[in-house]
C-alpha positions in Angstrom: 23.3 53.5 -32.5 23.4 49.7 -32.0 27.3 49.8 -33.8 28.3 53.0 -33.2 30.5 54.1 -29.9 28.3 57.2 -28.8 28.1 58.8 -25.6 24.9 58.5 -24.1 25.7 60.4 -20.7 27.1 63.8 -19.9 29.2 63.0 -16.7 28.4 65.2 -13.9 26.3 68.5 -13.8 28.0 71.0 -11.4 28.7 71.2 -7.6 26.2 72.7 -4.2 27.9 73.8 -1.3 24.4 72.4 0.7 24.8 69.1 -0.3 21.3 68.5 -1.0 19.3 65.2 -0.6 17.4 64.8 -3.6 13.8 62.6 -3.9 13.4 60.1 -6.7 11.4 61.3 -9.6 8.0 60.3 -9.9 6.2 57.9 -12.3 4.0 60.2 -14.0 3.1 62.5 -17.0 4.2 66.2 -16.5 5.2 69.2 -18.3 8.8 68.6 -17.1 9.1 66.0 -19.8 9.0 67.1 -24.0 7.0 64.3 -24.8 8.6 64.8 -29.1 12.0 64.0 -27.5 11.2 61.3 -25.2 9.7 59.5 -28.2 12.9 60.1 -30.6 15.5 58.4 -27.9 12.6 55.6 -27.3 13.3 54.6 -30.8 16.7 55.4 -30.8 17.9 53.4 -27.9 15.4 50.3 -28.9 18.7 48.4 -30.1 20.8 49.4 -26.7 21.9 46.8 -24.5 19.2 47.2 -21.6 21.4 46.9 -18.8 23.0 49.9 -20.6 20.0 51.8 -21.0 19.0 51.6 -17.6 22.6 53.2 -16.7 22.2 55.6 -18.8 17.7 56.3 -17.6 19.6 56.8 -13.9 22.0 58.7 -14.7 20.0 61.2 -16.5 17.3 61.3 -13.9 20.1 62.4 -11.9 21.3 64.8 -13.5 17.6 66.2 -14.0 17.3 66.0 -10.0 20.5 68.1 -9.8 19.1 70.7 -12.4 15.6 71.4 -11.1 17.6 71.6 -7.5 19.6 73.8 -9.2 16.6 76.3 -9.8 15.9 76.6 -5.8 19.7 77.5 -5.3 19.4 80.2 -7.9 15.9 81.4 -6.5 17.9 81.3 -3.1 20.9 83.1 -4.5 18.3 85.7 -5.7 17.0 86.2 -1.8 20.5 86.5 -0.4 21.5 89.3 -2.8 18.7 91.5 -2.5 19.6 90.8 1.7 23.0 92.9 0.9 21.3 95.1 -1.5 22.8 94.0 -4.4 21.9 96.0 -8.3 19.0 95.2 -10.2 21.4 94.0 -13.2 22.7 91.2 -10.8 18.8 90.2 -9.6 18.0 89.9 -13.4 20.8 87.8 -14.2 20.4 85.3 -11.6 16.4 84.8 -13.0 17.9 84.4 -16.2 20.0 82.1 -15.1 17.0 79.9 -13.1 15.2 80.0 -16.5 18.2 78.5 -18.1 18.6 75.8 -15.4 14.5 74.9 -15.9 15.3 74.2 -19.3 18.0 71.9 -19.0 16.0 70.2 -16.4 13.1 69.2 -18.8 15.8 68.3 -21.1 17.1 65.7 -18.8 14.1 64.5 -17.3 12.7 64.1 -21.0 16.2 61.7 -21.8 15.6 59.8 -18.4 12.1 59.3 -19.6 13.3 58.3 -23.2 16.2 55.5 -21.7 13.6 54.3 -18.9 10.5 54.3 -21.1 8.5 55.8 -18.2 7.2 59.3 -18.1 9.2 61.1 -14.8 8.5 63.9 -12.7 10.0 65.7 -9.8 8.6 65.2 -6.5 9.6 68.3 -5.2 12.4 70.4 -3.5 13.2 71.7 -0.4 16.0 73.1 1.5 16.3 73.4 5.8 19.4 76.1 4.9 19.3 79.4 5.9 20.0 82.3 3.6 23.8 83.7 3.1 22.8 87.3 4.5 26.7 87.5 5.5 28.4 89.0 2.6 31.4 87.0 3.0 29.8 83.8 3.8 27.6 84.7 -0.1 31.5 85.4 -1.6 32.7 82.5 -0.4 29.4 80.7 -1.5 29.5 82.4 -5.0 33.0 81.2 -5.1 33.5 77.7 -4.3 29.7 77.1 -6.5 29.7 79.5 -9.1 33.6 79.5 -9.9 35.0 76.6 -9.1 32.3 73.8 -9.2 31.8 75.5 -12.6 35.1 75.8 -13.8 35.3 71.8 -13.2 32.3 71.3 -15.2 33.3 73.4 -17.8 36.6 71.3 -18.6 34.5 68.0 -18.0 32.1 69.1 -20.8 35.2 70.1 -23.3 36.6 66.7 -22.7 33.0 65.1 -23.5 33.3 67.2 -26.8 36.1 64.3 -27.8 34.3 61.4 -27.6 30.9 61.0 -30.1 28.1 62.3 -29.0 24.7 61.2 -29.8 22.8 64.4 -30.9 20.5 65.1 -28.0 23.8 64.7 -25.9 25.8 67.3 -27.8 22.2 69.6 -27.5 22.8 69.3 -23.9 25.9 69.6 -23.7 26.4 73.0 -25.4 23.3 74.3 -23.1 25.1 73.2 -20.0 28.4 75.1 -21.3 26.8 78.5 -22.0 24.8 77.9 -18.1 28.0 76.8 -16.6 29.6 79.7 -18.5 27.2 82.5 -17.1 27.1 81.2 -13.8 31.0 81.4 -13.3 30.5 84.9 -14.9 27.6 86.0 -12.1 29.5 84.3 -9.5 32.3 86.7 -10.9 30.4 89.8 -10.7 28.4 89.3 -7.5 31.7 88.8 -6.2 33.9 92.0 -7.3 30.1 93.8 -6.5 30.5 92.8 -2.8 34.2 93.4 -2.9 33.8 96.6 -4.1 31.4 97.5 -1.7 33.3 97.1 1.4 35.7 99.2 -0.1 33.3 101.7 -0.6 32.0 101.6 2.8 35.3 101.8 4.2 35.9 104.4 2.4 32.6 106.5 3.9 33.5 105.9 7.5 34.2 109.1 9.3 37.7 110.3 9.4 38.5 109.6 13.2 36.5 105.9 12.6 38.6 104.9 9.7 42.0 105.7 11.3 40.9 103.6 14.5 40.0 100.9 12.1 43.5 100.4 11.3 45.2 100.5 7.2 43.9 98.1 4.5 46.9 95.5 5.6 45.6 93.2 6.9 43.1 93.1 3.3 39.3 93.8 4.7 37.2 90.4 5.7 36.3 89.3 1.9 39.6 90.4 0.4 41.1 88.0 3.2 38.6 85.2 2.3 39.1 85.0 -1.4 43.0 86.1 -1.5 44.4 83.8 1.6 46.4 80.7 1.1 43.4 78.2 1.5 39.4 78.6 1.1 37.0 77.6 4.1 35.2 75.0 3.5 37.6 72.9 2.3 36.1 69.6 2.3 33.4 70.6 -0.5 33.1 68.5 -3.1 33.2 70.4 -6.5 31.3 67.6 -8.1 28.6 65.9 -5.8 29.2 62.4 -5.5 26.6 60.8 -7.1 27.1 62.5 -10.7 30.7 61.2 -10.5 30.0 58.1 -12.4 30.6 58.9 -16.4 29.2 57.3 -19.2 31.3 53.9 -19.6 32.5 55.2 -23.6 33.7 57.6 -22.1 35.7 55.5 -19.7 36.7 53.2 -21.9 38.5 56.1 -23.9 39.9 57.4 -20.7 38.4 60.4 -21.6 35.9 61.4 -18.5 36.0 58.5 -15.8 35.0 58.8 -12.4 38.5 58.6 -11.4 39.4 61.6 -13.6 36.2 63.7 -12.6 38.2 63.4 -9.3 41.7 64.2 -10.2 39.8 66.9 -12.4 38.8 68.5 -9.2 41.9 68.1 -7.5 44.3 69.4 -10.4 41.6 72.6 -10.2 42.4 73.6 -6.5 46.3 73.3 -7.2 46.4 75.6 -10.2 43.4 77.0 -11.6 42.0 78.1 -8.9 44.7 80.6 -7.6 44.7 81.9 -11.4 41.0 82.7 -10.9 41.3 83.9 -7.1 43.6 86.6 -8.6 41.7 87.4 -11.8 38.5 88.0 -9.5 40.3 89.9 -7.4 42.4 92.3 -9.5 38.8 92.6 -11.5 37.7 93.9 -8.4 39.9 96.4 -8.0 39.3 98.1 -11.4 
């Protein structure tokens, strides 16, 4: 590793609409950490720079924060679809999803441990927010999180894919793909589910009630939400701020810097994003 040009850090690890502040990992033995790979990068990054290594320890136990964060907002998720009744189908993907994310969490608090040769825990998580019981407040949640922050980190982990990777990097790489993947895919289907059920209940409002209520131009409240010119909230940061600094390989190759996380982003809004708005939304209709 000491002559070879290998990534050592993955970039960012997705985007919360809540803006969470997260507390710096403990100092301490835990079950968070798989003590077999915290022992295989100890001897593999014995010959790295330490200044390096010590980017790299922070940047992972960042990332880890982000993950194991990333459980509560899927336990959350969980809460604010049974609120609008969503299908059982929906309620077992999203724990499947939380299961992934505690995964990838030990994964990256067992690397942070590994670059910082010091065992780390989490502290602990908590969130002030209330739930999303407003189904277009959860679509527009589902959306901006699930579909766009993860469309962004989808592209910023196929770019990583052209730089060496060492091999516990390209491990977690391809686990963070397949989570980002079936996130956006969730986020998908909660959202044609909702969609689809404000049609339906439209649909069953008495005869004299739905002709009061006017034709379906204007598009009902979520339809208007997800299909208008611009989204609300539209100072979100698809990436949060502290995971925007990449690994400096990557940099170097112009590959994944910080600067491109953000044009990333921004290149996202302008095109992708109206491609997806209409593919949820046609999906929906069918």
């Amino acid at each position: 590793m000491a002559t070879q040009a290998s990534t050592i850090w993955i970039g960012c690890s997705g985007g919360h609409l809540l803006q969470p502040t997260l507390k710096a990992p403990a100092r301490e033995a835990s079950d968070w950490v798989d003590q077999g790979l915290v022992s295989e990068v100890e001897r593999a990054v014995h010959p790295v720079a330490p200044l390096l290594r010590e980017a790299a320890a922070r940047a992972w136990s960042q990332a880890a924060l982000e993950l194991h964060y990333g459980v509560l907002d899927g336990s959350r998720l969980t809460l604010e679809l049974m609120g609008v009744g969503a299908p059982s189908e929906l309620l077992d993907q999203c724990e499947a999803g939380c299961s992934r994310l505690t995964e990838l969490a030990t994964q990256a608090f067992s690397l942070a441990s590994g670059y910082g040769r010091v065992l780390l825990a989490p502290r602990g998580v908590s969130s002030g927010a209330a739930l999303r019981v407003s189904p277009q407040e959860l679509a527009t949640a589902c959306w901006l999180e699930g579909v766009c922050a993860g469309g962004v980190l989808l592209q910023a982990l196929r770019l990583q894919r052209q730089s060496p990777l060492e091999s516990w990097v390209a491990q977690l790489n391809a686990s963070l793909h397949r989570a980002a993947t079936a996130r956006q895919q969730l986020a998908l289907e909660v959202i044609r589910w909702l969609l689809s059920s404000e049609r339906n209940q439209r649909a069953s409002l008495p005869e004299a009630e739905l002709a009061a209520s006017g034709p379906l131009d204007p598009p009902p409240p979520l339809a208007a939400a997800l299909g208008g010119a611009s989204l609300p909230a539209c100072d979100f940061s698809l990436l949060p701020l502290s995971s925007r600094g990449a690994d400096p390989w990557l940099e170097a190759q112009g590959l994944l810097s910080a600067a491109a996380l953000r044009q990333l982003e921004a290149d996202f809004r302008e095109t992708a994003l109206a491609d997806l708005r209409r593919g949820a939304l046609h999906g929906a209709a069918h």
